[in-house]
Backbone bond lengths (Angstrom), bond angles and torsions (degrees), N, CA, C in turn:
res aa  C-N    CA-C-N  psi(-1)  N-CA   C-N-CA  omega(-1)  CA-C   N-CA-C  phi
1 X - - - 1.454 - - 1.523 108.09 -
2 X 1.246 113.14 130.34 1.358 128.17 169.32 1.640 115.66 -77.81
3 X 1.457 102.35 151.99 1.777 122.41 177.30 1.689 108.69 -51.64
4 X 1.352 115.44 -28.68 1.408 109.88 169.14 1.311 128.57 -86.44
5 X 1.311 115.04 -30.01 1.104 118.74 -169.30 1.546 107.18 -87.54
6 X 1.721 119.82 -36.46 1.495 111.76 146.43 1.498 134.36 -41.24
7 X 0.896 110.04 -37.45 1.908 139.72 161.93 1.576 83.51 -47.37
8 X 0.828 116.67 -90.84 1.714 126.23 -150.12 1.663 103.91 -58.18
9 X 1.537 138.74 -40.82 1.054 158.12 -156.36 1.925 91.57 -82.51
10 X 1.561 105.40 -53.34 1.578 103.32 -177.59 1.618 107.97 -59.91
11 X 1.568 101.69 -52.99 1.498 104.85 -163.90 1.906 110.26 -67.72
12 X 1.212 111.25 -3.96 1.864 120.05 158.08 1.229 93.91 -88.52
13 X 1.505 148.02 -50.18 1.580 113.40 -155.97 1.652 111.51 -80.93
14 X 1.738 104.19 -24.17 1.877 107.75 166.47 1.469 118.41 -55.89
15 X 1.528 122.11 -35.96 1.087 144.37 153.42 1.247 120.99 -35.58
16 X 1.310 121.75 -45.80 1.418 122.58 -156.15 1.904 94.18 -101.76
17 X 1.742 99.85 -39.87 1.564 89.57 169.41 1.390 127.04 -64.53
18 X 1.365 113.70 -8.76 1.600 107.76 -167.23 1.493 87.79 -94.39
19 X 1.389 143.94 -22.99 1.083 145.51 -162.35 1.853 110.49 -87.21
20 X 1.510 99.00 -36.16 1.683 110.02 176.74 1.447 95.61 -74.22
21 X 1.206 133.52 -42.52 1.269 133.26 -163.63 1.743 113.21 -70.64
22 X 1.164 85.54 -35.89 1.859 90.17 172.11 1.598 113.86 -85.03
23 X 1.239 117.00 -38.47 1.450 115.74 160.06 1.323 115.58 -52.47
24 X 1.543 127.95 -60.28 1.539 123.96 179.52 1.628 112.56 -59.69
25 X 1.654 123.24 -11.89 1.626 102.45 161.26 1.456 104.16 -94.84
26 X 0.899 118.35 3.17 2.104 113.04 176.09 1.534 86.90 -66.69
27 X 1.898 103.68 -79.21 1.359 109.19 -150.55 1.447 112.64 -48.30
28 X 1.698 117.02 -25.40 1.689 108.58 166.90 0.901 138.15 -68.50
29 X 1.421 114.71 -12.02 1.441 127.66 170.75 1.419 109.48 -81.22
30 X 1.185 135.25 -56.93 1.331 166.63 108.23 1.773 84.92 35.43
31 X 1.091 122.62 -93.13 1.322 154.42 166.15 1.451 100.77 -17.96
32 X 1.589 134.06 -77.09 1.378 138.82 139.65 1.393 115.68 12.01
33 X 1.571 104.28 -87.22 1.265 147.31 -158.17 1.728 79.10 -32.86
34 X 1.829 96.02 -63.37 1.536 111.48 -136.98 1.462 117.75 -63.44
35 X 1.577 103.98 -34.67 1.845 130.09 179.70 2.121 82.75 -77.13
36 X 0.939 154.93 -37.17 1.540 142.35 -161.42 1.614 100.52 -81.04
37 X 1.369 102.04 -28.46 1.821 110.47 -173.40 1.743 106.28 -100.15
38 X 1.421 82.24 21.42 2.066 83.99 -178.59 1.650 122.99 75.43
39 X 1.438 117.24 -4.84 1.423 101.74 -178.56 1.697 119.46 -44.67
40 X 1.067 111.39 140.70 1.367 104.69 170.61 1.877 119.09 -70.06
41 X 1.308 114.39 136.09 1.902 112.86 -157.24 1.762 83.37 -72.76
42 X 1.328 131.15 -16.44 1.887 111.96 177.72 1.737 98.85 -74.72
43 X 1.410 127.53 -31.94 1.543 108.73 -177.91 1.783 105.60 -95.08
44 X 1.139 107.52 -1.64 1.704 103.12 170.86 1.458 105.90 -70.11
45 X 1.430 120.07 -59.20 1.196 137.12 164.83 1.236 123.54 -16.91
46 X 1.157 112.97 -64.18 1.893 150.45 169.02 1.403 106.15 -42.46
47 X 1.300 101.93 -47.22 1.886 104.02 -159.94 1.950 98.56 -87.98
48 X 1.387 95.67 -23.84 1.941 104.44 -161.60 1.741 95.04 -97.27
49 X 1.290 98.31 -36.00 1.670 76.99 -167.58 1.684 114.21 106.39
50 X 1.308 110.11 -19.45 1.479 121.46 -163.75 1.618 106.14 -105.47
51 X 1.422 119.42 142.78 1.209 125.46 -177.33 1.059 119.00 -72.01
52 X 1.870 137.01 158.21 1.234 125.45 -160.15 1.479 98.32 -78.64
53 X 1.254 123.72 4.85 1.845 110.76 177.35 1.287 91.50 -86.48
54 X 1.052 136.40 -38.45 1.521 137.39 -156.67 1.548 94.58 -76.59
55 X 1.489 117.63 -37.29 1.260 89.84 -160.67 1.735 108.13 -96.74
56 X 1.590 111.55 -0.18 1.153 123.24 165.78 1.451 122.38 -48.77
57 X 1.924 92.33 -38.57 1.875 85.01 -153.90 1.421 93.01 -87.58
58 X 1.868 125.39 -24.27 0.965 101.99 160.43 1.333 162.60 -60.72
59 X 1.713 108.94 -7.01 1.327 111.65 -169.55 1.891 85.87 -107.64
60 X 1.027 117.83 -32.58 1.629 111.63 159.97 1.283 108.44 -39.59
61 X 1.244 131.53 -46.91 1.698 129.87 -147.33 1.303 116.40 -60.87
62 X 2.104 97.75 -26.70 1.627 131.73 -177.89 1.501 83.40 -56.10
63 X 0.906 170.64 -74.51 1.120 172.20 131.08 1.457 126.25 71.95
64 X 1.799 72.63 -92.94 1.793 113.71 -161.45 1.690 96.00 -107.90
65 X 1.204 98.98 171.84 1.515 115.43 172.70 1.163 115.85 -100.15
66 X 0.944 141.09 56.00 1.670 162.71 -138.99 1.928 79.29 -139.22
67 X 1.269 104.37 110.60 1.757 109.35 152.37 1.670 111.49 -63.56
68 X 1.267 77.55 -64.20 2.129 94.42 -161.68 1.807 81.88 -48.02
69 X 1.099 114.01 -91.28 1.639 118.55 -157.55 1.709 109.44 -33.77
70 X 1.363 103.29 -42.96 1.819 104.68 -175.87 2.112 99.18 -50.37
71 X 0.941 123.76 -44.79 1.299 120.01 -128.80 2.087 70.77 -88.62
72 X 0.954 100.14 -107.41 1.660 124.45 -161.00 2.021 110.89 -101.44
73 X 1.070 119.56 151.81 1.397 122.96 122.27 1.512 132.76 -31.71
74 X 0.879 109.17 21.55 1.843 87.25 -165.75 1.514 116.00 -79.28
75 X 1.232 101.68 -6.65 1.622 98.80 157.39 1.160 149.85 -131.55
76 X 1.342 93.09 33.09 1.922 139.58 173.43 1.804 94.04 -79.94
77 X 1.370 136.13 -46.35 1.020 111.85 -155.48 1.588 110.29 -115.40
């Protein structure tokens, strides 16, 4: 592998994090939304993939001023 094509390979995976990163504050809001409109937290769970602690601390996070906790789990799992 060549210096450019590493070049090009990094500047897609920065890409792809800035892109997960904006998706993982949708789905927390998303997530919010869903426990304020009554979803039950066993089919929130279901649809996300994420455990009911995970999805606890997130709709808690609405809360507090906690960045890390507002956004996602991502280091719950």
């Amino acid at each position: 592998m060549d210096k450019r094509s590493l070049a090009q390979l990094a500047g897609r995976f920065r890409d792809a994090e800035a892109r997960t990163e904006i998706l993982r504050q949708e789905l927390a809001v998303a997530i919010r939304q869903a426990d304020a409109d009554g979803v039950a937290q066993k089919d929130i769970c279901e649809a996300t993939g994420y455990t009911r602690q995970q999805v606890r601390r997130i709709v808690r996070a609405a809360d507090s001023d906690d960045p890390q906790s507002a956004n996602s789990p991502q280091d719950d799992q």
